[in-house]
C-alpha positions in Angstrom: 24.5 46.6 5.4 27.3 46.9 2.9 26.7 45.9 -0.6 29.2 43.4 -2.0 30.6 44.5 -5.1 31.5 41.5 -8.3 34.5 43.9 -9.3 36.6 45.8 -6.8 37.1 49.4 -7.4 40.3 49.8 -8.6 42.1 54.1 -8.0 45.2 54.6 -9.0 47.2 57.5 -7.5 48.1 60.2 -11.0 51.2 61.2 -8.8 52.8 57.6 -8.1 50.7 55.5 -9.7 50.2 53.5 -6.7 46.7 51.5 -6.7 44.7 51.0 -3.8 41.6 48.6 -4.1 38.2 49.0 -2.7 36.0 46.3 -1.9 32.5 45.9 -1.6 32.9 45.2 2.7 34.6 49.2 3.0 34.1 51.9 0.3 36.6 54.4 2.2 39.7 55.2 1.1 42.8 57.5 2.3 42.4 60.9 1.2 46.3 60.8 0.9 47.9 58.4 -1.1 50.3 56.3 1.5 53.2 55.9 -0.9 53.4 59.7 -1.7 51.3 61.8 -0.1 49.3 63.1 -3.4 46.0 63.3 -3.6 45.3 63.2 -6.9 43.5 59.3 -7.2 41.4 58.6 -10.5 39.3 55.3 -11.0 41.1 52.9 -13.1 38.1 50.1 -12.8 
């Protein structure tokens, strides 16, 4: 049973700086940013 998080996790790609969110319902993310292509995220929140 997912656990619903109060704040979304918030990563921001270092190459584009395109943010992707993650919410409590799916904690998976692309390994590859879908803008660029990088995969260099870091947590922003």
């Amino acid at each position: 049973m997912p656990i619903p998080l109060k704040n979304p996790i918030v990563l921001e790609c270092q190459n584009c700086h395109f943010r992707f969110k993650i919410t409590g319902d799916d904690l998976s993310f692309p390994h590859q940013c879908p803008k660029c292509g990088a995969d260099d995220w870091q947590i922003k929140g």
